[in-house]
Backbone as CSV, one residue per row, in Angstrom:
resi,resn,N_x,N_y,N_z,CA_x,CA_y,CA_z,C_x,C_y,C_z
1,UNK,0.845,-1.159,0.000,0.000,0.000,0.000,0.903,1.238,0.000
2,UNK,0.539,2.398,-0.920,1.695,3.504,-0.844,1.292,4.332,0.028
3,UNK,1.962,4.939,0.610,2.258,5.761,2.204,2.943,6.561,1.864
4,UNK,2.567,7.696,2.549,3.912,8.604,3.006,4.626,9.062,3.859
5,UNK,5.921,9.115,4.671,6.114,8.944,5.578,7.052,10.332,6.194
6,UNK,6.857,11.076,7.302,7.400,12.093,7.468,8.213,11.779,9.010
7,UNK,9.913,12.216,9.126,10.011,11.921,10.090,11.512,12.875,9.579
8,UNK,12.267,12.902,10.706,13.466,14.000,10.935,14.424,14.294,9.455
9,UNK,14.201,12.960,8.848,14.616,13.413,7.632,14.015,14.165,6.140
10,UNK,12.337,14.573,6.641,11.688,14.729,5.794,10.609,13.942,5.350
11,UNK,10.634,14.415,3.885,8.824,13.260,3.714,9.209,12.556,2.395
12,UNK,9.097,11.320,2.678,9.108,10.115,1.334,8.220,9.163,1.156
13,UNK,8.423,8.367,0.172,7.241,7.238,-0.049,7.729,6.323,0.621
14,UNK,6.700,5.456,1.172,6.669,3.960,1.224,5.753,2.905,0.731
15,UNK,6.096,1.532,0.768,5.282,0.886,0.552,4.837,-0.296,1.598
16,UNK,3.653,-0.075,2.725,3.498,-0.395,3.695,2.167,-1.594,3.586
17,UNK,2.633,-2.584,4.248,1.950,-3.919,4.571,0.443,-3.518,4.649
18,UNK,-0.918,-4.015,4.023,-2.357,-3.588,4.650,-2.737,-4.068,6.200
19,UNK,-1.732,-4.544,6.461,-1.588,-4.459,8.370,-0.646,-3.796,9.241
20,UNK,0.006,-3.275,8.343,1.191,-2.452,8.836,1.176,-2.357,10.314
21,UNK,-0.315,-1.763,10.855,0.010,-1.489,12.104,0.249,-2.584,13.243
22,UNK,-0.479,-3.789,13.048,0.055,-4.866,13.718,1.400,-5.040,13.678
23,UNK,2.283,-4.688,13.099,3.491,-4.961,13.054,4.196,-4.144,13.422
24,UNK,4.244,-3.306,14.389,4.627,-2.424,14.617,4.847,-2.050,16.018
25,UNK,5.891,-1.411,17.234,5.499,-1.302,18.430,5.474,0.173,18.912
26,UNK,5.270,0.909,17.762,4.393,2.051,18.526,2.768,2.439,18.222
27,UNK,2.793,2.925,19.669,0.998,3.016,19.523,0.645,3.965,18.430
28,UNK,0.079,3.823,17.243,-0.296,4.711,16.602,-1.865,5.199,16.957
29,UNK,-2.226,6.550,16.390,-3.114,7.628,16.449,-3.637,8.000,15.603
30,UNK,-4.286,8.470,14.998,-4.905,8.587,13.584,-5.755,10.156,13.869
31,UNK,-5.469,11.254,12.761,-5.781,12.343,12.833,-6.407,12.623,10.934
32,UNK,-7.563,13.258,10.881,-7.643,13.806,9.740,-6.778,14.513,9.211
33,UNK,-6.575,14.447,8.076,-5.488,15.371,7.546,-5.913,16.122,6.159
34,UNK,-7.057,15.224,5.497,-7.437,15.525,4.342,-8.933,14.810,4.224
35,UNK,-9.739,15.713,3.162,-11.051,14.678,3.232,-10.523,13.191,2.982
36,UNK,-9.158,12.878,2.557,-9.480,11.605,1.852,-7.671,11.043,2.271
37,UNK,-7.633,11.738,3.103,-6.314,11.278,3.717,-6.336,11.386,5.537
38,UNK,-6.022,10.239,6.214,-5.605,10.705,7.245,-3.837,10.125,7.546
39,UNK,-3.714,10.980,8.755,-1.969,10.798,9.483,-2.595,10.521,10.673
40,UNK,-1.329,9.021,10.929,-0.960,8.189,11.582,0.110,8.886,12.581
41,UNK,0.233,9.328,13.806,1.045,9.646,14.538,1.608,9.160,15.850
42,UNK,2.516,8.736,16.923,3.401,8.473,17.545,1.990,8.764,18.646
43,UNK,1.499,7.921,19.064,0.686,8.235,20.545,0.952,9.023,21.726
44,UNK,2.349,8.366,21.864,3.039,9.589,23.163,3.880,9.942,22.548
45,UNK,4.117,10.255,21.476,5.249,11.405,20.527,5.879,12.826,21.554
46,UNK,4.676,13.238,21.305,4.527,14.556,22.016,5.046,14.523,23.572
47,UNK,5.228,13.243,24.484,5.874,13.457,25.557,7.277,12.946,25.843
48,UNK,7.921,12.762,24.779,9.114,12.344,24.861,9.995,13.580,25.187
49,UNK,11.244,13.370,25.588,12.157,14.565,26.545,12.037,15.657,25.107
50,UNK,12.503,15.463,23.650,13.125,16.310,22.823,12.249,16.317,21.413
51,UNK,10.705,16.074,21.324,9.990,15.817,20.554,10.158,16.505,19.060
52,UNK,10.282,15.525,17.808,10.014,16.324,16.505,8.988,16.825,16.350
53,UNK,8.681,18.077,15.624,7.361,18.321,15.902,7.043,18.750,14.115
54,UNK,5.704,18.299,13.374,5.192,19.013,12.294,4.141,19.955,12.292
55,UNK,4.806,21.034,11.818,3.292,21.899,11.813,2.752,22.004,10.670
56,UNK,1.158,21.761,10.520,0.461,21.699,9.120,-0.181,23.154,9.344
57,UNK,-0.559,23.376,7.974,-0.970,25.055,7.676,-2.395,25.125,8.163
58,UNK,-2.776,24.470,8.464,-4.123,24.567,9.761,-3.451,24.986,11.327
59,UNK,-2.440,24.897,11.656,-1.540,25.350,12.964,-1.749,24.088,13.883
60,UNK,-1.456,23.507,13.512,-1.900,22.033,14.289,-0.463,21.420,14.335
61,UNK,-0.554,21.059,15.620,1.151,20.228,15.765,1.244,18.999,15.947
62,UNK,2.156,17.961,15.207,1.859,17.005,15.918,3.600,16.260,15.525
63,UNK,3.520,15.016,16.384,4.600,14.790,17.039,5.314,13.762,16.009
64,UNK,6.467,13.662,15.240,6.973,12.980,14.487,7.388,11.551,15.154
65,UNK,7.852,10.351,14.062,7.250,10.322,12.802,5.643,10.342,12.623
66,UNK,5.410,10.460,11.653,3.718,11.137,10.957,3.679,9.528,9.647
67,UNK,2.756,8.977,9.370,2.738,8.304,8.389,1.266,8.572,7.915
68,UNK,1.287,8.806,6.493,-0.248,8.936,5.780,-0.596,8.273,4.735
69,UNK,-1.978,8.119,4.890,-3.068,6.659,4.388,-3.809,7.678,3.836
70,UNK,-4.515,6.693,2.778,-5.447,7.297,2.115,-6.497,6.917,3.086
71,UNK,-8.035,7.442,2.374,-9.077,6.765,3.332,-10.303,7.035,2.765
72,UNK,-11.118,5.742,2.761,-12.372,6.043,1.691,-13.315,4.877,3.186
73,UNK,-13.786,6.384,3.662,-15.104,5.628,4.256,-14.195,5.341,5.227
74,UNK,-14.536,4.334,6.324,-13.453,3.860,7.087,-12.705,2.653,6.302
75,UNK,-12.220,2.572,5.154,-11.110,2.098,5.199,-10.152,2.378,4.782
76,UNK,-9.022,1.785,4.899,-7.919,2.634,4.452,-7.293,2.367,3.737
77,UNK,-6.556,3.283,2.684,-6.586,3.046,1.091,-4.994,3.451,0.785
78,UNK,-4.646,3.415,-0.403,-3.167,4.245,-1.060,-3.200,5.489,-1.024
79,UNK,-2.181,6.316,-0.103,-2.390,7.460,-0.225,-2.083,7.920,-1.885
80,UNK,-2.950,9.077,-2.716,-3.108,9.445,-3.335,-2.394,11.319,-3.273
81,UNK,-2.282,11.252,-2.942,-1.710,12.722,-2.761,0.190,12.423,-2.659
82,UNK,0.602,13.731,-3.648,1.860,13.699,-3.989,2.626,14.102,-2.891
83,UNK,4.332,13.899,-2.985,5.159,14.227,-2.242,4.695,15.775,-2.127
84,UNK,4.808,16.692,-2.654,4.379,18.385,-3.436,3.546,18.620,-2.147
85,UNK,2.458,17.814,-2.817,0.782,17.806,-2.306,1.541,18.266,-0.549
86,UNK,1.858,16.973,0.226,2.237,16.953,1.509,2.881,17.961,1.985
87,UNK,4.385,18.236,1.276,5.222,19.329,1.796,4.797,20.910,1.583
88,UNK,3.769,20.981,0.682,3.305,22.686,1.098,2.190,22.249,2.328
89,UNK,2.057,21.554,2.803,0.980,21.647,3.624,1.258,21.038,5.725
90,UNK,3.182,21.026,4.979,3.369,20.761,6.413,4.755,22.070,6.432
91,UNK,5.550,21.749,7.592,7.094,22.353,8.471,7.146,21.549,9.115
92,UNK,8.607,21.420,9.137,9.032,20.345,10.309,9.939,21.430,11.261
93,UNK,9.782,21.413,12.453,10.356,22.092,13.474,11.411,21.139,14.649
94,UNK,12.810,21.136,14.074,13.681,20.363,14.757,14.278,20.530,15.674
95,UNK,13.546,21.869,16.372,13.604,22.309,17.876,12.741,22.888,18.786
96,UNK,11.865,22.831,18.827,10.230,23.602,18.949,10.930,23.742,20.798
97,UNK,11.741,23.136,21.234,12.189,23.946,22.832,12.865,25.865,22.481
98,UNK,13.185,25.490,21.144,13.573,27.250,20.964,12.737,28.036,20.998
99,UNK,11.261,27.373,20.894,9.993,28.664,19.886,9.597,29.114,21.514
């Protein structure tokens, strides 16, 4: 399934298992991101000592890595939206203890 995946190095593709999350040992979270996309995020991201943080142009923060699914209805699909698409619509902030 194609994904996209955002984390300290930026945002790239993947191609992720349709169970991905079983396989996995962090708790993931699931946030709208698009009518037809949501992001997958780090459950306790946000309380770790030195957190990555993304800000999307809605002002919404959330805690890296970020992974995004398409989504039709509740299920979840190939994300459809381009690398482009993603990066005007996020910042990655690799010190948010400065702001």
């Amino acid at each position: 399934m194609r994904a996209l995946w955002i984390d300290d190095k930026g945002i790239s593709e993947l191609d992720v298992a349709p169970d991905w999350e079983s396989h996995s040992s962090i708790t993931w979270d699931a946030f709208e991101l698009t009518d037809t996309h949501d992001g997958w995020t780090d459950d306790v991201g946000l309380f770790r000592p030195d957190p990555l943080i993304a800000t999307f142009s809605d002002g919404r923060k959330v805690a890296l890595p970020i992974l995004v699914l398409g989504r039709d209805g509740e299920h979840t699909i190939d994300a459809t939206m381009t690398l482009a698409e993603l990066g005007g619509m996020v910042t990655l902030d690799r010190n948010p203890a400065t702001r």
